[in-house]
C-alpha positions as CSV (number, residue, x, y, z in Angstrom):
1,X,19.0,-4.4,-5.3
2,X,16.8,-5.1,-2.3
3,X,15.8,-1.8,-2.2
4,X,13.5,-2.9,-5.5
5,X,12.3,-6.0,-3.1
6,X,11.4,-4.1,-0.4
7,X,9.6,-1.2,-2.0
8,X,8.2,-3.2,-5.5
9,X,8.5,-7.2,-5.3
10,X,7.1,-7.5,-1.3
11,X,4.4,-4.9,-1.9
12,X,3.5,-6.4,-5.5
13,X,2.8,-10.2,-3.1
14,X,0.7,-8.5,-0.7
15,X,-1.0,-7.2,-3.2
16,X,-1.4,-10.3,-5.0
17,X,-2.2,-12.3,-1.6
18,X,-5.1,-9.7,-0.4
19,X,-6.5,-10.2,-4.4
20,X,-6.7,-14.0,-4.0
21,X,-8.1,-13.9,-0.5
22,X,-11.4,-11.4,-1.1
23,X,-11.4,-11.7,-4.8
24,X,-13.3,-8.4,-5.2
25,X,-16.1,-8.3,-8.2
26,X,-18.1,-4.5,-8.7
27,X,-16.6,-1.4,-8.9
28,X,-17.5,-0.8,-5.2
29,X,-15.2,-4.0,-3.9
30,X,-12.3,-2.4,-6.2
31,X,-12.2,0.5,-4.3
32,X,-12.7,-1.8,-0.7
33,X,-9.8,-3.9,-1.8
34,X,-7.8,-0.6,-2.6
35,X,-8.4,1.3,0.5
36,X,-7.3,-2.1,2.3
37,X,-4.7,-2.9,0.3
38,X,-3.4,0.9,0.8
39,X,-3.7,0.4,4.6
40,X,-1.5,-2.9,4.9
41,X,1.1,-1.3,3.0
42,X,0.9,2.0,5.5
43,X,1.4,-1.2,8.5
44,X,4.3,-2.4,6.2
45,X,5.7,0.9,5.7
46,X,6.3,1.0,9.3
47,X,7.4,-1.8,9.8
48,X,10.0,-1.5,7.1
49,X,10.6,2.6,9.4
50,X,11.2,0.5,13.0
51,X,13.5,-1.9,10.9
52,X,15.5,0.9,9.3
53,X,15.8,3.1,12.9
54,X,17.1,-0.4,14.3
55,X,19.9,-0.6,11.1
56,X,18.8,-4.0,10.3
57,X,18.0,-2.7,7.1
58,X,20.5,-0.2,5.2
59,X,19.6,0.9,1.8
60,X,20.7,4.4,1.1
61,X,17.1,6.2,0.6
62,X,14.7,5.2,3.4
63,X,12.5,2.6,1.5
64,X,9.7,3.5,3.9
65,X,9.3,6.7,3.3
66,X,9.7,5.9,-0.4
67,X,6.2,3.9,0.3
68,X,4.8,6.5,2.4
69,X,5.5,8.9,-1.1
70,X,3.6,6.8,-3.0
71,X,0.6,5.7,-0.7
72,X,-0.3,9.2,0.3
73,X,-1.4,10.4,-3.1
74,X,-3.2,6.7,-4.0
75,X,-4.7,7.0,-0.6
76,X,-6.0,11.0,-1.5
77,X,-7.5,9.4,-5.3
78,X,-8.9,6.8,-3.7
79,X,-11.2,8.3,-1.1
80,X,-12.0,11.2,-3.8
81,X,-13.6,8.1,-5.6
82,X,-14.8,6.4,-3.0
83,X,-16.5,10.4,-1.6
84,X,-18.1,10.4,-5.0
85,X,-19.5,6.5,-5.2
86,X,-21.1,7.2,-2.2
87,X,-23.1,11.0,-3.4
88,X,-23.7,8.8,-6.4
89,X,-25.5,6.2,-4.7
């Protein structure tokens, strides 16, 4: 069960946080806010890798690099977009 906090409901808050704090309007500050966005939750990711290595957390699939599976490919489509926004411009 907190395997689904760590990797969904704590990422999903951050999320939510960073959205209220820059409020991003334009299709350039959606890709800003995502390549930010994408680097917190690398910083959490390791946190949540230092946490495991220590044992205070024990779920049975590393929830990092559960993260780290999902922010690598967002992180590839989102400079792809933000390499072509900026030949566009």
């Amino acid at each position: 069960m907190m395997f689904y906090v760590y990797t969904e409901l704590i990422p999903l808050v951050i999320a939510i946080i960073l959205w209220f704090l820059i409020k991003p309007k334009g299709a350039r500050k959606y890709v800003n806010y995502t390549l930010l966005l994408i680097a917190i939750l690398f910083f959490y990711a390791l946190i949540l890798y230092v946490l495991e290595t220590n044992s205070y957390i024990s779920e049975g699939w590393m929830t990092s690099a559960t993260l780290v599976f999902f922010l690598v490919p967002s992180l590839i489509i989102v400079l792809l977009i933000k390499t072509v926004m900026f030949f566009k411009k």
